[in-house]
C-alpha positions in Angstrom: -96.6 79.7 65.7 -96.2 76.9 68.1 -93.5 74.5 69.4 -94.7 71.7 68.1 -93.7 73.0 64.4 -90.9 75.3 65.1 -88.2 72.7 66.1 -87.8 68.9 67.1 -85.2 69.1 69.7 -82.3 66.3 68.9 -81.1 63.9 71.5 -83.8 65.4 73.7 -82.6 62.2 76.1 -79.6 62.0 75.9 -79.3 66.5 76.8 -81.1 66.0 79.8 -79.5 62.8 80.9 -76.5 64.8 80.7 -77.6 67.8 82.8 -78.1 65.8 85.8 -80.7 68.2 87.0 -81.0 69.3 90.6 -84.5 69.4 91.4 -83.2 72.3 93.4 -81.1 73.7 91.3 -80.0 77.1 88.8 -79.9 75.9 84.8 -79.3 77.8 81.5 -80.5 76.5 78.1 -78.5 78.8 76.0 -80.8 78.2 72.5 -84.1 78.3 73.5 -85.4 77.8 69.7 -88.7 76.3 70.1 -88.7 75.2 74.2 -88.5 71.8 73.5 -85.4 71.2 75.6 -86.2 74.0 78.0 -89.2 72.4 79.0 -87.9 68.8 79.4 -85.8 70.9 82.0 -89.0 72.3 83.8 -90.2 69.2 84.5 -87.6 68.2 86.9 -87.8 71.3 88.7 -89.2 71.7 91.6 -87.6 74.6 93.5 -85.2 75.5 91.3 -85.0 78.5 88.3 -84.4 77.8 84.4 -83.1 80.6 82.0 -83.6 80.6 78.3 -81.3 82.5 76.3 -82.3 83.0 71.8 -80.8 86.2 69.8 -83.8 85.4 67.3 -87.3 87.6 68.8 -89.3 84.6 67.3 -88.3 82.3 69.7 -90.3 84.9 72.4 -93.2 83.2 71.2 -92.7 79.9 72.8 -91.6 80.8 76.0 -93.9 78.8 78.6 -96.0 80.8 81.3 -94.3 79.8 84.2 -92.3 81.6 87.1 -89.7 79.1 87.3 -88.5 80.4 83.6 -86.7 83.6 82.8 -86.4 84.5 79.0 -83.7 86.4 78.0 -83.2 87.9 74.4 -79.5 87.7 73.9 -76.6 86.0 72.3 -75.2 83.2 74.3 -72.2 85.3 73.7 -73.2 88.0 76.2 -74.7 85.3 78.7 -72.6 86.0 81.7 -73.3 89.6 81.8 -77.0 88.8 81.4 -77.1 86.4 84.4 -75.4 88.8 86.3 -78.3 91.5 85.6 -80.8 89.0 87.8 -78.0 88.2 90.4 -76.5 85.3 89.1 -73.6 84.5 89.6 -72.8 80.6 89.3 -75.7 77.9 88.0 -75.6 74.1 87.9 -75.5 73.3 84.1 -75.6 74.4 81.3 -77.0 73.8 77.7 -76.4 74.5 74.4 -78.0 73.0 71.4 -76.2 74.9 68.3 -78.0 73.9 65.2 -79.6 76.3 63.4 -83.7 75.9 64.1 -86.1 73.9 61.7 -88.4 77.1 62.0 -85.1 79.4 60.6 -84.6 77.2 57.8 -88.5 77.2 57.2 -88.7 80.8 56.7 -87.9 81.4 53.0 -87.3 85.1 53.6 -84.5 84.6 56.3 -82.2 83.1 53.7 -81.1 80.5 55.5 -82.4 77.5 53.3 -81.1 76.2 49.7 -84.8 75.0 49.1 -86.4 78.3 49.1 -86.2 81.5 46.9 -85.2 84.2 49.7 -83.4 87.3 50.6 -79.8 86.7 51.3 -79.9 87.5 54.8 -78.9 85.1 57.0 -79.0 86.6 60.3 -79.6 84.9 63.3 -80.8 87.9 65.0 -82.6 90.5 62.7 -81.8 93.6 65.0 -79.2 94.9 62.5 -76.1 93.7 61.7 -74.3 92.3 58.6 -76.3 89.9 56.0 -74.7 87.1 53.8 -75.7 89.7 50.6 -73.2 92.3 52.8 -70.5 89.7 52.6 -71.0 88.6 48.8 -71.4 91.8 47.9 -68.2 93.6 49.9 -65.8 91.3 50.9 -62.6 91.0 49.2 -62.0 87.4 47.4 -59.2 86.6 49.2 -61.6 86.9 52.3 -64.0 85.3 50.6 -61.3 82.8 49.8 -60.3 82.0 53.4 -64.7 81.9 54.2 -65.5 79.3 51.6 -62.5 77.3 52.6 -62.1 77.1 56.1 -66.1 77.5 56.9 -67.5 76.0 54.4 -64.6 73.2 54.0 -65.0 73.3 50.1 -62.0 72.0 47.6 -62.7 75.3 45.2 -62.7 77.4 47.2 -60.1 80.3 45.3 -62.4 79.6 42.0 -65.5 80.3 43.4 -64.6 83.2 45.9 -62.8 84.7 41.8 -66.4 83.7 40.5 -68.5 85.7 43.2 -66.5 88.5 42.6 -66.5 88.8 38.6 -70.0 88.5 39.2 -71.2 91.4 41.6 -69.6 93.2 39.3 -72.3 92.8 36.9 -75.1 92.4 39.4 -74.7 92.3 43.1 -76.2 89.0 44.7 -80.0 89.9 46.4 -81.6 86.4 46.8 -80.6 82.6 47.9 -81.8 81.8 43.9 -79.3 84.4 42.3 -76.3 83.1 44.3 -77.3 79.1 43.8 -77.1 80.0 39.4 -73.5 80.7 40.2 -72.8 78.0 42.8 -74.2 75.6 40.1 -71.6 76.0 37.6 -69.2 74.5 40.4 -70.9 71.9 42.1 -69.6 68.9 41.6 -71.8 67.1 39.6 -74.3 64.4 41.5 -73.3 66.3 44.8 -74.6 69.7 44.1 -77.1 70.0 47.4 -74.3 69.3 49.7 -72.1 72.1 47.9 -74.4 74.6 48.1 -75.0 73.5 52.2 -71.7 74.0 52.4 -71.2 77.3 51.2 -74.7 78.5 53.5 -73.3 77.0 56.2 -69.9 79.4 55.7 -71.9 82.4 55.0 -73.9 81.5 58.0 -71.2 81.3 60.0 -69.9 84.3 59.3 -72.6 86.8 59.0 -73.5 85.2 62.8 -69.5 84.8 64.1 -70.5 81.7 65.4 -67.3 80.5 66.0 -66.2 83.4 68.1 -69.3 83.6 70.1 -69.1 79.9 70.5 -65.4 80.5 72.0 -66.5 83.7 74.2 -69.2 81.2 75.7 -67.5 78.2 76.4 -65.0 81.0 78.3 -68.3 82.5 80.3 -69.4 79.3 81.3 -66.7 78.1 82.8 -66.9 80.8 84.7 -70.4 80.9 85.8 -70.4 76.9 86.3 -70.2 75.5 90.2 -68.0 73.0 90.8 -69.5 70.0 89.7 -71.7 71.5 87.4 -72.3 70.0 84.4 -72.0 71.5 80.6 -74.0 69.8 77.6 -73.2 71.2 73.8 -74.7 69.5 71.0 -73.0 70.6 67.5 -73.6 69.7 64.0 -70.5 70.4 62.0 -66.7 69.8 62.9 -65.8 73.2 63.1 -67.8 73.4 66.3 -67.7 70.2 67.6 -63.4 70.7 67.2 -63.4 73.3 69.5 -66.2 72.1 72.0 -63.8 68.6 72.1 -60.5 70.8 72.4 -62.1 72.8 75.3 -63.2 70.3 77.1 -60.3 68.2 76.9 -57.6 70.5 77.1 -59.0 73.7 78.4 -58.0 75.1 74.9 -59.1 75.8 71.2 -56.1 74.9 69.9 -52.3 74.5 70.9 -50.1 72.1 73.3 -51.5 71.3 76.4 -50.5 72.4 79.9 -49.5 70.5 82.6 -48.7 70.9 86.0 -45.5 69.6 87.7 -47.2 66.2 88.5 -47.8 65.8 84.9 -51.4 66.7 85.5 -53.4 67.9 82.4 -54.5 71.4 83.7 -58.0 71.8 82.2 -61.4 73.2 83.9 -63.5 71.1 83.1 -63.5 67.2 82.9 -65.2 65.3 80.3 -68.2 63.2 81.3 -68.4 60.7 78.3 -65.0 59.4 76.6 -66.6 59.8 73.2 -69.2 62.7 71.5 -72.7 61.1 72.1 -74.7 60.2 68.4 -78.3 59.9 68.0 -79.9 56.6 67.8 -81.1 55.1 64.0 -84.5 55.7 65.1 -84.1 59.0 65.9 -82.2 59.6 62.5 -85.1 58.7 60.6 -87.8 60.4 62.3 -85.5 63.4 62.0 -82.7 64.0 59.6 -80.9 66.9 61.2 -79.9 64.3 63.9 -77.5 62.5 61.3 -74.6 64.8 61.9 -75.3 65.6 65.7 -72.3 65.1 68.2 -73.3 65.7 72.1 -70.1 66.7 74.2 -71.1 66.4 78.2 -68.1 67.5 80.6 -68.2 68.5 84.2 -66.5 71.4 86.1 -63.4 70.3 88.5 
């Protein structure tokens, strides 16, 4: 396995534009994936120490041979507590690329993809934990409901979570191709490979929490940020990107604002561009999963 086919990193640029990288300075590249962003970052280091952080142990095998580089298998939930462990407490910027890998999608038995025939797995890490089958197979349908719904952002949501139900009952869901014969009888007709992305992207999100650690992580690095340091978070879907805006612009996830008695928003961190950053045309055509990227940059106060 190599870099070059695990991943094409998206808005490679526009990233490490919005690191403003200290020669000098302390850096965390939270999804290491296939190095591609990590060692855009090595380049303009000189002095200074880069940390890659990737839950999946497949990523180990593109980690660069150099000293400047410290590899870390974790979730970017648990970053902080990482750091801390090589006497760490604040870094210059911080990155975050959330997409889900090329090389994850490529690996038919990892479930991930609708193009492959593939265990229902879906785990970004494979140390244990709960699989999209475990979710099919044990949730309750209004759980499955509120999944569907809110993660997946489907209009049937009630009918299909019913659907899933009736049908473990006959034969519990093991692969990607058993699930996908019952998505197909509610697909909407013409648009059936963006239904069934939908519904992988909710058990996806699920079996990984992503939204959670997403929230515990934005938290951390507030924390671990200097002043002035910068934060870069590429998402791919408006679940994420929501609360990556909401953060940065109000120092929430959701709810009113706070202000100070000047009338001041009271927020820790500043954002850097007015707008999320979108990849080029070019880009979108060399690589597709660029179409629906949206790059937040803000800046501790």
């Amino acid at each position: 396995m190599t870099v070059h086919n695990y991943h094409i990193p998206v808005m490679l640029g526009p990233c490490i534009e919005g690191l403003a990288i200290d020669p000098k300075g302390v850096y965390v590249d939270l999804t290491f994936g296939g190095g591609g962003h990590s060692k855009e970052i090595l380049k303009k280091l000189n002095e200074g120490h880069l940390y890659g952080f990737d839950q999946d142990v497949d990523a180990e095998a593109n980690v660069p041979d150099d000293p400047r580089f410290t590899f870390v298998q974790a979730n970017f939930r648990d970053f902080k507590k990482y750091l801390r462990l090589y006497g760490v407490a604040q870094v210059d910027g911080i990155l975050a690329d959330l997409g889900i890998s090329s090389h994850q999608i490529d690996e038919p038995q990892r479930g991930f993809s609708t193009r492959f025939e593939g265990e229902l797995d879906m785990r970004m890490s494979q140390s244990g934990g709960l699989s999209a089958k475990d979710v099919l197979n044990t949730y309750e349908e209004s759980r499955l409901h509120k999944i569907f719904g809110i993660y997946g952002e489907i209009k049937n949501a009630k009918t299909l979570a019913q659907a899933v139900v009736a049908e473990r009952a006959l034969q519990p869901f093991t692969t990607t191709e058993s699930f996908k014969r019952l998505l197909q009888k509610f697909a909407p007709r013409g648009k059936e490979f963006k239904y069934f992305a939908q519904v992988f992207q909710a058990l996806r999100i699920e079996v990984n929490d992503e939204l959670g650690a997403l929230e515990e992580m934005l938290l951390q690095a507030v924390e671990v940020l200097k002043p002035g340091g910068r934060l870069v978070i590429m998402s791919y879907h408006s679940l994420e990107d929501r609360l990556v805006k909401n953060f940065i612009n109000k120092g929430k996830f959701q709810g009113e604002v706070e202000k100070d008695f000047y009338g001041n928003l009271i927020r820790p961190l500043e954002p850097v561009t007015r707008k999320a950053v979108t990849a080029e045309a070019d880009e979108i055509k060399e690589n597709n999963r660029a179409r629906s990227a949206k790059l937040r940059i803000a800046k501790k106060l």
